[in-house]
N, CA and C atoms as a LAMMPS dump frame, in Angstrom:
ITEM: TIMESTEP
0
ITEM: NUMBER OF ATOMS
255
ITEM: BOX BOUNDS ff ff ff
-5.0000000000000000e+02 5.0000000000000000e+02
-5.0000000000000000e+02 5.0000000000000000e+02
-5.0000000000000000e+02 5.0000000000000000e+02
ITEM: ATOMS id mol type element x y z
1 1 1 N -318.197 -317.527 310.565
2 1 2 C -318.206 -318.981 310.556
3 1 3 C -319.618 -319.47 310.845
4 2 1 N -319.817 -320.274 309.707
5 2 2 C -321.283 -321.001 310.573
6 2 3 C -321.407 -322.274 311.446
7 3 1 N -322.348 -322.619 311.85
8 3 2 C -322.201 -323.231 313.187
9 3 3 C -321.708 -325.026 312.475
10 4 1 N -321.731 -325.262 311.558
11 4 2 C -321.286 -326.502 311.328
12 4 3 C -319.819 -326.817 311.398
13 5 1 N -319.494 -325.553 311.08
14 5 2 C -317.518 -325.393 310.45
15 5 3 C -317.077 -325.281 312.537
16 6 1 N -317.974 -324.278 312.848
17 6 2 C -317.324 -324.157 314.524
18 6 3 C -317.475 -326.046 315.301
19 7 1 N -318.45 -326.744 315.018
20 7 2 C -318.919 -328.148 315.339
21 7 3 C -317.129 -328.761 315.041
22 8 1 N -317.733 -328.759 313.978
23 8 2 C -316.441 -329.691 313.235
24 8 3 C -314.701 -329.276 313.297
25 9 1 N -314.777 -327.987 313.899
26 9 2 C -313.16 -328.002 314.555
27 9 3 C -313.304 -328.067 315.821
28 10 1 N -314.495 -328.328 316.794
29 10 2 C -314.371 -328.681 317.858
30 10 3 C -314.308 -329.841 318.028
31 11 1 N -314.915 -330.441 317.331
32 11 2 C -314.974 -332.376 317.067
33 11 3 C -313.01 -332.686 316.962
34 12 1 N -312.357 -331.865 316.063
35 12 2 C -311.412 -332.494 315.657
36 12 3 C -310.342 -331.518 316.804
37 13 1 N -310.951 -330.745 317.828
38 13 2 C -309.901 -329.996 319.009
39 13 3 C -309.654 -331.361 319.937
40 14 1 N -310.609 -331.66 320.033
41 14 2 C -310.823 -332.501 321.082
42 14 3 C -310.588 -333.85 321.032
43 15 1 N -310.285 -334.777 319.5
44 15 2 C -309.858 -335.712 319.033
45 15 3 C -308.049 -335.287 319.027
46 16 1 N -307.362 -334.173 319.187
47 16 2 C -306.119 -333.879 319.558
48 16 3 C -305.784 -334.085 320.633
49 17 1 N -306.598 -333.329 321.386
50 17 2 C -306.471 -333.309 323.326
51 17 3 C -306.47 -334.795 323.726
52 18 1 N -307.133 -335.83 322.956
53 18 2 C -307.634 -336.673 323.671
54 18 3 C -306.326 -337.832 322.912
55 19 1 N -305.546 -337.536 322.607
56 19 2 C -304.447 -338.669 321.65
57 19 3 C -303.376 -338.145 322.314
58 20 1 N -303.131 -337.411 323.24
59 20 2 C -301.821 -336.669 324.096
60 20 3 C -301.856 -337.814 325.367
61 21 1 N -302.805 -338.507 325.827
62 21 2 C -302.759 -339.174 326.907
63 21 3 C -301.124 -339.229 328.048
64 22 1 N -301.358 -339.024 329.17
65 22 2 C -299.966 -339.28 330.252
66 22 3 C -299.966 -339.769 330.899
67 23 1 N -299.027 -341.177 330.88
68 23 2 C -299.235 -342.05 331.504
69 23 3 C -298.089 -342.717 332.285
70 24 1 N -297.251 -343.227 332.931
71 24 2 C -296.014 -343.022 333.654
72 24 3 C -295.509 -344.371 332.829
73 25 1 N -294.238 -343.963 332.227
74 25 2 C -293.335 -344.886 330.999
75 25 3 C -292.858 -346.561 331.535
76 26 1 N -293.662 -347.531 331.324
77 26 2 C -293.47 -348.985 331.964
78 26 3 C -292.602 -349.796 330.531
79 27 1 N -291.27 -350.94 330.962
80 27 2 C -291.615 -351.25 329.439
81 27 3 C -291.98 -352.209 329.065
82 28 1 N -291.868 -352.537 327.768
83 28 2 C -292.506 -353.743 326.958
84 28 3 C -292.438 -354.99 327.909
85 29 1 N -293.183 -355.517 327.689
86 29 2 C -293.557 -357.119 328.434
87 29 3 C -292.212 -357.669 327.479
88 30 1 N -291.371 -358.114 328.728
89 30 2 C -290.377 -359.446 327.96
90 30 3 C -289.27 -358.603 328.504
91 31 1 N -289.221 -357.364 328.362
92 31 2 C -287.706 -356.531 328.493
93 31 3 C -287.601 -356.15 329.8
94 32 1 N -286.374 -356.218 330.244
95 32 2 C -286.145 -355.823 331.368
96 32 3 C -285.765 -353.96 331.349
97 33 1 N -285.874 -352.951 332.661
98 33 2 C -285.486 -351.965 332.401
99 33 3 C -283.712 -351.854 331.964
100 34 1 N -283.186 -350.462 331.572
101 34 2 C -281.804 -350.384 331.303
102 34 3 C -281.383 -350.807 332.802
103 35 1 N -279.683 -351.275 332.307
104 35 2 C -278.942 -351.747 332.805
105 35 3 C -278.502 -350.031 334.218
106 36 1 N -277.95 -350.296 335.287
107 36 2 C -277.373 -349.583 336.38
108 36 3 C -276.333 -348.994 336.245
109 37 1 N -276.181 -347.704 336.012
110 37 2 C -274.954 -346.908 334.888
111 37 3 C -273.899 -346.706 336.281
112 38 1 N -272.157 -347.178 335.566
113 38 2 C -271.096 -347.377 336.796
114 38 3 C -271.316 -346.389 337.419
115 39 1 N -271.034 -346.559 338.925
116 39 2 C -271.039 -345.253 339.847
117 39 3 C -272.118 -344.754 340.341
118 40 1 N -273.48 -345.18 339.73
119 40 2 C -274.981 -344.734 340.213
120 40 3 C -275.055 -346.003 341.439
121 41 1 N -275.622 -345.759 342.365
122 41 2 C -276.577 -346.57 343.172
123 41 3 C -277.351 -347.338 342.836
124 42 1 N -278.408 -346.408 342.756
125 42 2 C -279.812 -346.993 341.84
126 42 3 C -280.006 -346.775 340.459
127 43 1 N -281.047 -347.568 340.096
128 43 2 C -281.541 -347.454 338.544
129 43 3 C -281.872 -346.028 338.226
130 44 1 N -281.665 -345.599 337.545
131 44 2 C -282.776 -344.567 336.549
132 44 3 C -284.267 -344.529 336.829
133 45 1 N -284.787 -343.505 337.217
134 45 2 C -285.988 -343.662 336.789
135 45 3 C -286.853 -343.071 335.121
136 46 1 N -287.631 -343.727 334.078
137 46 2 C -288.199 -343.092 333.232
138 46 3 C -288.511 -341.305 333.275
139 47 1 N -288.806 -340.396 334.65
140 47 2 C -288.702 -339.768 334.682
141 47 3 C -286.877 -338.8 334.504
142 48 1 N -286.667 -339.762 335.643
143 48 2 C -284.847 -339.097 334.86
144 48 3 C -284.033 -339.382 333.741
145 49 1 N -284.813 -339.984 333.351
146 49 2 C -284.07 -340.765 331.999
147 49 3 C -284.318 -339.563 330.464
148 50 1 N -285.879 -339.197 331.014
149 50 2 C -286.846 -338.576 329.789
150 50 3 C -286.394 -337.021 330.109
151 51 1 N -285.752 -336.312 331.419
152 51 2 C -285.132 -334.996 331.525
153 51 3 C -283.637 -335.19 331.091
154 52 1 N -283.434 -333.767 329.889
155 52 2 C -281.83 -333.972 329.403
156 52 3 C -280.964 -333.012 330.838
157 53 1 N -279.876 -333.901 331.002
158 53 2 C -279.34 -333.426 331.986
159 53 3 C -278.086 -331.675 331.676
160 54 1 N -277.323 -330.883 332.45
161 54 2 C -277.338 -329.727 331.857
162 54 3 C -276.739 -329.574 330.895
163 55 1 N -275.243 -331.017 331.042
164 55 2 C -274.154 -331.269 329.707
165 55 3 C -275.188 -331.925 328.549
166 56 1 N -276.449 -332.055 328.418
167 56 2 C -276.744 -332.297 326.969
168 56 3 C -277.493 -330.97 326.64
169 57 1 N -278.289 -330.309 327.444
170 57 2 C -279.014 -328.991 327.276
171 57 3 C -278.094 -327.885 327.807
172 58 1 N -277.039 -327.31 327.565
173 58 2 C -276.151 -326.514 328.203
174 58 3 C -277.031 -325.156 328.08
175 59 1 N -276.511 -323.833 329.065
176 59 2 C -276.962 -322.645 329.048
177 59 3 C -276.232 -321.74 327.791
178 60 1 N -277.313 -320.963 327.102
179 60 2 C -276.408 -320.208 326.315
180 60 3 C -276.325 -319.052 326.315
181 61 1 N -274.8 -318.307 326.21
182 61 2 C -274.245 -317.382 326.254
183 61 3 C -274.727 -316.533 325.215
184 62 1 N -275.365 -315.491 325.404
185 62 2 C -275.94 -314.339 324.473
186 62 3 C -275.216 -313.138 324.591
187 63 1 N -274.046 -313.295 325.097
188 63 2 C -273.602 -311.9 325.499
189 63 3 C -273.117 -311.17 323.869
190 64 1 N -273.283 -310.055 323.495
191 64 2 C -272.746 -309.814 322.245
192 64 3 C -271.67 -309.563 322.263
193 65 1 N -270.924 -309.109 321.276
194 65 2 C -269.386 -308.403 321.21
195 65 3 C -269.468 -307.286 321.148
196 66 1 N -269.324 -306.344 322.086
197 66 2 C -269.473 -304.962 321.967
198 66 3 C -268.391 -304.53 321.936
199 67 1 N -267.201 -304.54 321.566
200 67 2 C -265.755 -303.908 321.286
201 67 3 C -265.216 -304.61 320.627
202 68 1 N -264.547 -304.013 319.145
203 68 2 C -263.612 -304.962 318.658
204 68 3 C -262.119 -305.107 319.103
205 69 1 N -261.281 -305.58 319.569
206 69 2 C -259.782 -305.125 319.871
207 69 3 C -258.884 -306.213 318.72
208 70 1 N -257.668 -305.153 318.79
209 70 2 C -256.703 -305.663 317.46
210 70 3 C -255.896 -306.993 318.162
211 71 1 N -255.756 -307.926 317.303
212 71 2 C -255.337 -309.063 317.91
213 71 3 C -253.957 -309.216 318.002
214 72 1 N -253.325 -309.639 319.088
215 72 2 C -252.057 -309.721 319.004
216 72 3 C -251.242 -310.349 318.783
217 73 1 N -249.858 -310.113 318.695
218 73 2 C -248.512 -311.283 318.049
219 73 3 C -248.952 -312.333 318.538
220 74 1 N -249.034 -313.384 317.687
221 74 2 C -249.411 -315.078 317.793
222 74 3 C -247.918 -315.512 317.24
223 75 1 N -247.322 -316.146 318.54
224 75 2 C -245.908 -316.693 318.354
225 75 3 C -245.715 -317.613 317.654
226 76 1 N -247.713 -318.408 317.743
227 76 2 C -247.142 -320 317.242
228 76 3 C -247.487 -320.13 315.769
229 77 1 N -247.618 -318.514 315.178
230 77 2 C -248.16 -318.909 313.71
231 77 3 C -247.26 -318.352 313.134
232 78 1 N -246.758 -319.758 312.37
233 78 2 C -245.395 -319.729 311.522
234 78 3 C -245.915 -320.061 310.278
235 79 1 N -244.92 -319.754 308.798
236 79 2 C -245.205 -319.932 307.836
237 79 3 C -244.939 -321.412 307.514
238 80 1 N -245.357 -321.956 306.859
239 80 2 C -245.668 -323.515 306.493
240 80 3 C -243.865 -323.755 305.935
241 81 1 N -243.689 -325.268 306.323
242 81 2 C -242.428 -325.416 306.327
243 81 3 C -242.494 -326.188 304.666
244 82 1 N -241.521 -325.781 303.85
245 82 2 C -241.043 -326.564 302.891
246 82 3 C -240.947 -328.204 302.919
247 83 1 N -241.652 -329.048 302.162
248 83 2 C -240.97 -330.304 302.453
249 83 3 C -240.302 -330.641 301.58
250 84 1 N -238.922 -331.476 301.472
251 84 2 C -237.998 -331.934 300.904
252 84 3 C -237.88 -332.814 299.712
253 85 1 N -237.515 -332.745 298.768
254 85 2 C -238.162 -333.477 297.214
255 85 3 C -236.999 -334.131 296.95
């Protein structure tokens, strides 16, 4: 690489880094924050609002199936009933 091409993706590293800005979530002038969800105390904060809680991000089960077993008499599967003409 010559030294112009290394310049010019550092110019444009650092025009990335610098458009990420963090800044603590206030809102729009005019709006009030969300409403006090039944049963909470207090408001929400933007920080708890912006973490998904575990029922939207659940843990997942990776366990594989390492044995197949034969499935057994299912009482409730009956053959489809005739309907009447």
């Amino acid at each position: 690489m010559n030294g112009r091409t290394l310049i010019g993706l550092s110019i444009v590293a650092l025009a990335l880094v610098g458009c990420g800005g963090r800044q603590p979530l206030k809102p729009v002038t005019g709006q009030s924050l969300p409403a006090i969800p039944v049963g909470a105390s207090t408001a929400p904060t933007s920080t708890t609002l912006m973490n998904p809680s575990v029922q939207a991000r659940p843990e997942r089960n990776v366990e594989l199936l390492t044995q197949s077993r034969q499935r057994g008499d299912d009482p409730f599967d009956l053959p489809p009933e005739k309907q009447p003409q």
